[in-house]
TORPA-216230 format. One line per field, with one value per residue (C-alpha): chain; x negated, y, z negated; residue number from 1. Coordinates in steps of 0.2 Angstrom, whole numbers, plus 2048, in hexadecimal, padded with zeros to 3 digits. Layout:
residues N
kette (A	...) .
c1 (X	...) .
c2 (Y	...) .
c3 (Z	...) .
nr (NUM	...) .
//
This chain:
residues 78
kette (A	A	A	A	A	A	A	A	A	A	A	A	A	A	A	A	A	A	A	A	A	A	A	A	A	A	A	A	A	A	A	A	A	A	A	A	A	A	A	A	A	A	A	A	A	A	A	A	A	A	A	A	A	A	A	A	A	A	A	A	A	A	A	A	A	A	A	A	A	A	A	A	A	A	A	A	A	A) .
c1 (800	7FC	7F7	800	7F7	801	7F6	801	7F7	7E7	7E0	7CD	7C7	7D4	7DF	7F0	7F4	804	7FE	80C	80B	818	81D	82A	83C	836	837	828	81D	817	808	7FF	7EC	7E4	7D3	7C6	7B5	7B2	7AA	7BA	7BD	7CD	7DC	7ED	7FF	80F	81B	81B	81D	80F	803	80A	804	7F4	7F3	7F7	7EC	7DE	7E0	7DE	7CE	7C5	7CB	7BE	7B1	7A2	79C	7AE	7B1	79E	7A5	7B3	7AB	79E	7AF	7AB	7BB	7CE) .
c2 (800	811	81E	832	840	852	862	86D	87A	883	891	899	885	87E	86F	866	859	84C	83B	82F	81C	813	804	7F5	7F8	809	813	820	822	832	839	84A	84D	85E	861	86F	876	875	868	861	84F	850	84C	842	845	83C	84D	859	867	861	860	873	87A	870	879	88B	886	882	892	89C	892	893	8A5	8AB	89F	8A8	89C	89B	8B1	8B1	8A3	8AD	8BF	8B6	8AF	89C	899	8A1) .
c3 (800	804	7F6	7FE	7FA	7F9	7F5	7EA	7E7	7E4	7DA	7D3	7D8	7CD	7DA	7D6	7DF	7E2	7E2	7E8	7E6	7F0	7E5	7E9	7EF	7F7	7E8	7E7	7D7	7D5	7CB	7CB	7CA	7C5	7C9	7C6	7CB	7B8	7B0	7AC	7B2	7BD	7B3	7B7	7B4	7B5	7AF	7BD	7B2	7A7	7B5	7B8	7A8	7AA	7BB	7B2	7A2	7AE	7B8	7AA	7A3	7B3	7B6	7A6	7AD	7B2	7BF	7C7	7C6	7D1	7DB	7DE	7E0	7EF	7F9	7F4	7EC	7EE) .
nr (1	2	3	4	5	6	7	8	9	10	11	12	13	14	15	16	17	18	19	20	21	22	23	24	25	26	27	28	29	30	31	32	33	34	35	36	37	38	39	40	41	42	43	44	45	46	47	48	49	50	51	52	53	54	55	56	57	58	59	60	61	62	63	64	65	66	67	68	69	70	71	72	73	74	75	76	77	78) .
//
């Protein structure tokens, strides 16, 4: 089976992502991943509105990260 890949959205290098597993009968299961140009790990979700505030959280994090603002400032990143 094939794994679906959606891009959600971006922001300052922070990427959510829906993951969709097709399972038996059809029925889609859905997960959502959050990565970051951080030295977080990427995470996972199953709550949608979870992986949101992750997202949100996240945003905010790498927004007063030096590395990520020069990023930014030189055009690397959105």
């Amino acid at each position: 089976m094939t794994t679906r890949k959606t891009f959600i959205k971006s922001r300052a290098g922070v990427r959510l992502q829906r993951i969709e597993h097709p399972a038996r009968q059809q029925v889609v299961q859905s997960s959502w991943r959050l990565s970051t140009l951080r030295a977080n790990q990427p995470r996972s979700f199953t709550n949608e509105a979870e992986a949101e505030d992750a997202f949100d959280m996240e945003v905010i994090a790498a927004l007063t990260d030096p590395i990520i603002i020069d990023m930014q400032r030189r055009g690397l990143i959105d």
